[in-house]
MIDOSE-1310 file (N, C-alpha, C; in nm, 2 decimals, decimal comma, always signed):
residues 151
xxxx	+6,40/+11,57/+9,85/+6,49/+11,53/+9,96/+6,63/+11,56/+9,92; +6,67/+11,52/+9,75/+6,84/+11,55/+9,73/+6,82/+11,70/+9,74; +6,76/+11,77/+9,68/+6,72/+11,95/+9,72/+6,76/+11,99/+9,82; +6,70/+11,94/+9,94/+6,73/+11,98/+10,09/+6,85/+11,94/+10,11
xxxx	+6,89/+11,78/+10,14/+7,01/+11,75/+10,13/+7,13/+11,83/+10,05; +7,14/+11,88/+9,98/+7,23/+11,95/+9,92/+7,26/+12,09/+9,96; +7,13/+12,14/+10,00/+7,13/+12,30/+10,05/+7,22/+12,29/+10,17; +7,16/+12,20/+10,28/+7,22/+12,19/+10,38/+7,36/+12,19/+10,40
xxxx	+7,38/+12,04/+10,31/+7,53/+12,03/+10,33/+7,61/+12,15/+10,27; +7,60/+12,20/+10,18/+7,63/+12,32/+10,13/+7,65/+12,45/+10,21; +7,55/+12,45/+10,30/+7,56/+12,60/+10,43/+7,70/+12,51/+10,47; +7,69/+12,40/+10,51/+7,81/+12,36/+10,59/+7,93/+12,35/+10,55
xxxx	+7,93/+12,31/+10,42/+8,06/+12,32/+10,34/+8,11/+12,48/+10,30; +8,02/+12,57/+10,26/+8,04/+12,71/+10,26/+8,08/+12,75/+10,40; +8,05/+12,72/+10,51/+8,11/+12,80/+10,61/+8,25/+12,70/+10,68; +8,28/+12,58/+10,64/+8,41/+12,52/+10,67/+8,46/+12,59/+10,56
xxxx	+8,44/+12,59/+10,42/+8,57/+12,68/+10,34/+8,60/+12,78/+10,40; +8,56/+12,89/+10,49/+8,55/+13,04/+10,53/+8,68/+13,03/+10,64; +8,66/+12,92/+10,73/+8,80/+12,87/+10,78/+8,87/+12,80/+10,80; +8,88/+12,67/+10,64/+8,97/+12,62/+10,55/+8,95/+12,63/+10,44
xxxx	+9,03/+12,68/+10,35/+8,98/+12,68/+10,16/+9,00/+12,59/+10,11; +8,95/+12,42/+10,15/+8,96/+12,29/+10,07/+8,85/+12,27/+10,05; +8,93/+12,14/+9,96/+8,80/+12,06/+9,89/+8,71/+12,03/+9,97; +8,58/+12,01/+9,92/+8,49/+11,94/+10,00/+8,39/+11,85/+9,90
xxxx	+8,36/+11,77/+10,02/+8,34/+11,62/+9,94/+8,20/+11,56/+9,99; +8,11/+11,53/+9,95/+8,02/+11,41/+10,00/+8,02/+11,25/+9,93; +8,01/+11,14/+10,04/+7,98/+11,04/+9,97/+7,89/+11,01/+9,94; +7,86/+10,90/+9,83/+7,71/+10,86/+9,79/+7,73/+10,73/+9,83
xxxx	+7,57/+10,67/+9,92/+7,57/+10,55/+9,91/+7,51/+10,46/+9,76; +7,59/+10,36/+9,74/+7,56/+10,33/+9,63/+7,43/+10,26/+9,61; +7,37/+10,25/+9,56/+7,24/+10,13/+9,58/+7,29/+10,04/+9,53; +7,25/+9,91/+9,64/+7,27/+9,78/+9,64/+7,16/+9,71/+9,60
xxxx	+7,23/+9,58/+9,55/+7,14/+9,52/+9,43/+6,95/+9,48/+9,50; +6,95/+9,49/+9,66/+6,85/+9,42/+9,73/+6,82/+9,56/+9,73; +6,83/+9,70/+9,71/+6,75/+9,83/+9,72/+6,64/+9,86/+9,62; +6,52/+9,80/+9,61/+6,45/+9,83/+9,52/+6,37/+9,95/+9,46
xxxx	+6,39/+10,06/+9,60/+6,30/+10,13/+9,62/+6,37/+10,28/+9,68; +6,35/+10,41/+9,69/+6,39/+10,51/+9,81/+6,34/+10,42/+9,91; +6,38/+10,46/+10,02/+6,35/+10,42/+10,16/+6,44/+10,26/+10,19; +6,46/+10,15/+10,10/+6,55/+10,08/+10,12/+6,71/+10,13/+10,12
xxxx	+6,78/+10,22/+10,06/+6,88/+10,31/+10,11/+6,83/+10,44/+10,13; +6,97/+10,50/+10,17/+6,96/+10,69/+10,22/+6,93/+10,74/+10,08; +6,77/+10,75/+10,05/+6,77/+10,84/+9,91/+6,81/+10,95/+9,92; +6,79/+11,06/+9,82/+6,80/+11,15/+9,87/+6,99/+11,21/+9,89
xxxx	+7,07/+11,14/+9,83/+7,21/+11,09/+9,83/+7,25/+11,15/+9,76; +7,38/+11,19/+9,73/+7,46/+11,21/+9,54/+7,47/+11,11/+9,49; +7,34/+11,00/+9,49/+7,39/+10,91/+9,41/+7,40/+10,97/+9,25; +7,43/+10,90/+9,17/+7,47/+10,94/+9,03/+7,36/+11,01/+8,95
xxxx	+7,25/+10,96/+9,00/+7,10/+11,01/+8,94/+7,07/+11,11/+9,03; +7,12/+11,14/+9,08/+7,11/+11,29/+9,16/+7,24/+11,42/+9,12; +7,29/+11,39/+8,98/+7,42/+11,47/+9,03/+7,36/+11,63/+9,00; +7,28/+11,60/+8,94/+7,22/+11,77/+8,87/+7,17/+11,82/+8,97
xxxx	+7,11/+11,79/+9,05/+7,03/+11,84/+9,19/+7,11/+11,88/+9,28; +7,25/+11,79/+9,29/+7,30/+11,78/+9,38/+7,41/+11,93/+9,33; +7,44/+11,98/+9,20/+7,53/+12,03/+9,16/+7,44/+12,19/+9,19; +7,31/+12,20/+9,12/+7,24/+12,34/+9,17/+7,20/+12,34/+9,32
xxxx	+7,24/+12,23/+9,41/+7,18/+12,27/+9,54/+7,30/+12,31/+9,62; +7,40/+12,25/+9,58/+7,52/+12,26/+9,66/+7,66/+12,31/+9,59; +7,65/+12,43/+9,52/+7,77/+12,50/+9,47/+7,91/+12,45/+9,55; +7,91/+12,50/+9,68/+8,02/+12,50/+9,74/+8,07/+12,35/+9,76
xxxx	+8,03/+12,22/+9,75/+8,06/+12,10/+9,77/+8,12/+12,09/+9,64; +8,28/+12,03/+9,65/+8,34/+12,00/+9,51/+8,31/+11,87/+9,44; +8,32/+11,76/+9,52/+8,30/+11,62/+9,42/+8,21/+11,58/+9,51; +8,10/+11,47/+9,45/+8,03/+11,39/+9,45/+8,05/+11,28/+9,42
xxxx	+8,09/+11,18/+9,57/+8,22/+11,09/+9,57/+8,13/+10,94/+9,58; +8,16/+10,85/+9,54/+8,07/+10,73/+9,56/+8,14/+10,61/+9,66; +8,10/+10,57/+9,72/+8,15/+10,48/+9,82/+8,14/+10,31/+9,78; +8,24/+10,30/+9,71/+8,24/+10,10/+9,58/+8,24/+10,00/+9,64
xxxx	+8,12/+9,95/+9,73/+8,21/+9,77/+9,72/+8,12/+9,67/+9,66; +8,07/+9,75/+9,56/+8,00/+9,65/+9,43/+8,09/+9,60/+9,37; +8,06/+9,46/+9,30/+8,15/+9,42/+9,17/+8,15/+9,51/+9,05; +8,07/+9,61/+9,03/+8,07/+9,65/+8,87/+8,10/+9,80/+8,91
xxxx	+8,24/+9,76/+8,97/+8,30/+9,91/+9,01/+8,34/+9,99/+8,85; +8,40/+9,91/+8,71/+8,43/+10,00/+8,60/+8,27/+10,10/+8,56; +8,14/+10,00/+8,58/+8,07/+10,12/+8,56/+8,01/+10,19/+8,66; +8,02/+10,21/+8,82/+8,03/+10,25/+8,91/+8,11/+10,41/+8,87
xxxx	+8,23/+10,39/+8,86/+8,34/+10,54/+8,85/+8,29/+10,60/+8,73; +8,23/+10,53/+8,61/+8,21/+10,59/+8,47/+8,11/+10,69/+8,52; +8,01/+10,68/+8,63/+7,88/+10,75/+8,65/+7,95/+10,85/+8,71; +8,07/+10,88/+8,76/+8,09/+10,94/+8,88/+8,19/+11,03/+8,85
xxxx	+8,27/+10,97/+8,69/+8,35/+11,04/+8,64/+8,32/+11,17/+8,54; +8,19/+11,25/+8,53/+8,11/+11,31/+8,40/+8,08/+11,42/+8,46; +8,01/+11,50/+8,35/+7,97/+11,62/+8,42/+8,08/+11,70/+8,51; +8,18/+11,68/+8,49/+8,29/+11,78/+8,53/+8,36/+11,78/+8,70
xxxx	+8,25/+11,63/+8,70/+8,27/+11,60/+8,88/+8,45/+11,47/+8,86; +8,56/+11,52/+8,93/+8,66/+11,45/+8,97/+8,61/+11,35/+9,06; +8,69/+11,23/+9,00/+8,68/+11,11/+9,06/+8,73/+11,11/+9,20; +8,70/+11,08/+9,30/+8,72/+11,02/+9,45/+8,72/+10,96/+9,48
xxxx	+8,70/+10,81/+9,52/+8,68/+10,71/+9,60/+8,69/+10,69/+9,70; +8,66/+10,76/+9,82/+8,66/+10,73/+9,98/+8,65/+10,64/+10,05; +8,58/+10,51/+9,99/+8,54/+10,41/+10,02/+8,58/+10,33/+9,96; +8,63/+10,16/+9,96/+8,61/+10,07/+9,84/+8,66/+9,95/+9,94
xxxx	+8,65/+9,84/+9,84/+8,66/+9,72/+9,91/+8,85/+9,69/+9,95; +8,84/+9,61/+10,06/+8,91/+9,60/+10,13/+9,01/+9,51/+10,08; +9,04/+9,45/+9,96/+9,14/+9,31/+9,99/+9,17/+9,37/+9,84; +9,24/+9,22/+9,77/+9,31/+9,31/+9,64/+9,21/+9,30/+9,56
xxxx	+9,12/+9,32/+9,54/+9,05/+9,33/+9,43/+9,05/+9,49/+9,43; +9,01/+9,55/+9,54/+9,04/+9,71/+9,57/+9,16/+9,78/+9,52; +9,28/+9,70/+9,56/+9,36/+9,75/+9,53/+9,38/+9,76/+9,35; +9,36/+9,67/+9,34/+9,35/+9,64/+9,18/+9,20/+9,74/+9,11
xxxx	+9,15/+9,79/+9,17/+9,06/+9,91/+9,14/+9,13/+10,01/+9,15; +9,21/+10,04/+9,24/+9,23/+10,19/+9,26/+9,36/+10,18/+9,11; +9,40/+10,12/+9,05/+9,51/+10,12/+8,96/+9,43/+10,17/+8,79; +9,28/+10,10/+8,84/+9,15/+10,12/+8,72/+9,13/+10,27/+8,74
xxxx	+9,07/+10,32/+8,83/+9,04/+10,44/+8,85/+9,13/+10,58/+8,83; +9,25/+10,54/+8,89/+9,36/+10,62/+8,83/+9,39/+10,63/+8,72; +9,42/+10,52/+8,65/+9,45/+10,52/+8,49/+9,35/+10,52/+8,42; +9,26/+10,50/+8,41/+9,17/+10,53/+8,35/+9,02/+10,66/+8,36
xxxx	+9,05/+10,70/+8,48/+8,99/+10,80/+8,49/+9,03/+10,99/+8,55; +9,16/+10,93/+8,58/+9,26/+11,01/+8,63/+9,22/+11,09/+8,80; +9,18/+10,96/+8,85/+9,09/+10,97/+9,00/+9,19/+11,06/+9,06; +9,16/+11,12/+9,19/+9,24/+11,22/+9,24/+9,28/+11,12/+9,36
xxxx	+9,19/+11,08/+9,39/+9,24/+10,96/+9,51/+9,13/+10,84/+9,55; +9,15/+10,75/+9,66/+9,12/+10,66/+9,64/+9,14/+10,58/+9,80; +9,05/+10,53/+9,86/+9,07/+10,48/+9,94/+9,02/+10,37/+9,98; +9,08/+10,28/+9,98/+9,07/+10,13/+10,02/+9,05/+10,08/+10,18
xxxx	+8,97/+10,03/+10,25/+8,93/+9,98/+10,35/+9,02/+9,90/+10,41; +9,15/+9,91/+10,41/+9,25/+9,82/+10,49/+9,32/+9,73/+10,34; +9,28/+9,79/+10,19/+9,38/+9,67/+10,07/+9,53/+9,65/+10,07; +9,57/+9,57/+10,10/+9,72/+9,54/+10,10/+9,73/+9,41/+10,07
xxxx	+9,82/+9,34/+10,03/+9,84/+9,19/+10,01/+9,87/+9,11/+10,11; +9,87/+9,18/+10,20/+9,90/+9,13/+10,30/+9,76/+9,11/+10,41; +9,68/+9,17/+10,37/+9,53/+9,21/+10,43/+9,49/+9,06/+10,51; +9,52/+9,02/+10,65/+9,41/+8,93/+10,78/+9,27/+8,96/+10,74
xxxx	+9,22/+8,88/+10,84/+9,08/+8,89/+10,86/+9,02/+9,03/+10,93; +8,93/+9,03/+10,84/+8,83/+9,16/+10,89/+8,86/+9,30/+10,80; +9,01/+9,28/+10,67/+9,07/+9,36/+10,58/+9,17/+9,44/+10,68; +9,19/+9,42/+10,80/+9,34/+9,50/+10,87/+9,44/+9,40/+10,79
xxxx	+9,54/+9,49/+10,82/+9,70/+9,43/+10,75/+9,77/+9,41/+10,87; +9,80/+9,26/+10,89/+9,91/+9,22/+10,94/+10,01/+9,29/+10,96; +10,04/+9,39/+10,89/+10,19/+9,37/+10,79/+10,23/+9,55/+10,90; +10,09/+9,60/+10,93/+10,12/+9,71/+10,99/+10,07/+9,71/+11,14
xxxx	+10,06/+9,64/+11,16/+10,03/+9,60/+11,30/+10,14/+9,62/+11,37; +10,15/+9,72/+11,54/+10,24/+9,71/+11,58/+10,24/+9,76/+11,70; +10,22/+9,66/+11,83/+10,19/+9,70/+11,96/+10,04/+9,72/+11,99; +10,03/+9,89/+12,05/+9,90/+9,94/+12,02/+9,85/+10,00/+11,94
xxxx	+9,94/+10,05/+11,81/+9,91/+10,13/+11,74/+10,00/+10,09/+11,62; +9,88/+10,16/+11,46/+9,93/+10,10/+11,38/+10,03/+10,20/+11,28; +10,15/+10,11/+11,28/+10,27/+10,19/+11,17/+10,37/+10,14/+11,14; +10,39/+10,19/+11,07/+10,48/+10,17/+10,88/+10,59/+10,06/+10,98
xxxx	+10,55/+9,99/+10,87/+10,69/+9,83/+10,92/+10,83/+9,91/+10,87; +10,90/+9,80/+10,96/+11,05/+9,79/+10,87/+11,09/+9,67/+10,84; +11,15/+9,61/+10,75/+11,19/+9,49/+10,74/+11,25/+9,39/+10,85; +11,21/+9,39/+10,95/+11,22/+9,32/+11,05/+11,09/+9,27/+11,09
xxxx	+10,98/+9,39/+11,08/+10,83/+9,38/+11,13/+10,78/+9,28/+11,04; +10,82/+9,30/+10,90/+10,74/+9,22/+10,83/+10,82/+9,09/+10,86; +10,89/+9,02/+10,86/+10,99/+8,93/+10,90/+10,92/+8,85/+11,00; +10,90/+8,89/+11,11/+10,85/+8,89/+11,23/+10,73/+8,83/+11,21
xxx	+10,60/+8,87/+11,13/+10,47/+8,84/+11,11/+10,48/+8,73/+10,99; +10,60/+8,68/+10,94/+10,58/+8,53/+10,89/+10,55/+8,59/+10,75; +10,61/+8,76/+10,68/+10,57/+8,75/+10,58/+10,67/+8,75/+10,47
């Protein structure tokens, strides 16, 4: 299944490079602790025990990116950081514990980027930020806005 899965994405990443020459990326779902089996998640994934498969099926795909909102994110990136694959994080948890990952992953693994689900310290309910909230659409405060939202 990672076999197929990787060929595939691969035709597709090979013919987006042809007209853009960037990076290209897949996420892995991570398996969660209640996954005991294939078929309880998307096997068949870059999860980390796929990377060799995933690396001869899909030349043209650059990183094999994992998507974190486990607690045991330091050995989560260690899997993800090897084999020559750059660190990404596309995914990760939303409040500061995220944020305080993405500062792990940088420094310690020299991640290229990182993306948090709404982390800010300032993060309301559901992980949106107050703080960028504005009208209908969301953008960069100025010291008034944050003022304004009581912060």
């Amino acid at each position: 299944m990672g076999w197929n899965y990787s060929r595939y994405i691969d035709h597709v990443a090979e013919a987006g490079k042809k007209e853009y020459n960037i990076p290209m990326y897949v996420n892995a779902w991570i398996v969660q602790p209640t996954d005991n089996v294939p078929g309880d998640y998307p096997s068949g994934g870059p999860q980390d025990h796929m990377h060799d498969i995933w690396r001869a099926g899909g030349p043209h795909i650059d990183l094999l990116c994992p998507d974190i909102y486990l607690p045991n994110f330091v050995e989560l990136t260690a899997r993800y950081s090897r084999s020559g694959n750059p660190l990404f994080v596309p995914e990760s948890a939303g409040d500061l514990r995220g944020a305080a990952n993405a500062f792990y992953a940088i420094g310690q693994h020299n991640a290229i980027g990182y993306s948090s689900m709404g982390s800010t310290p300032w993060a309301g309910r559901g992980g949106r930020s107050r703080l960028f909230r504005g009208g209908d659409a969301w953008t960069a405060p100025d010291r008034g806005a944050a003022a304004s939202h009581g912060l």
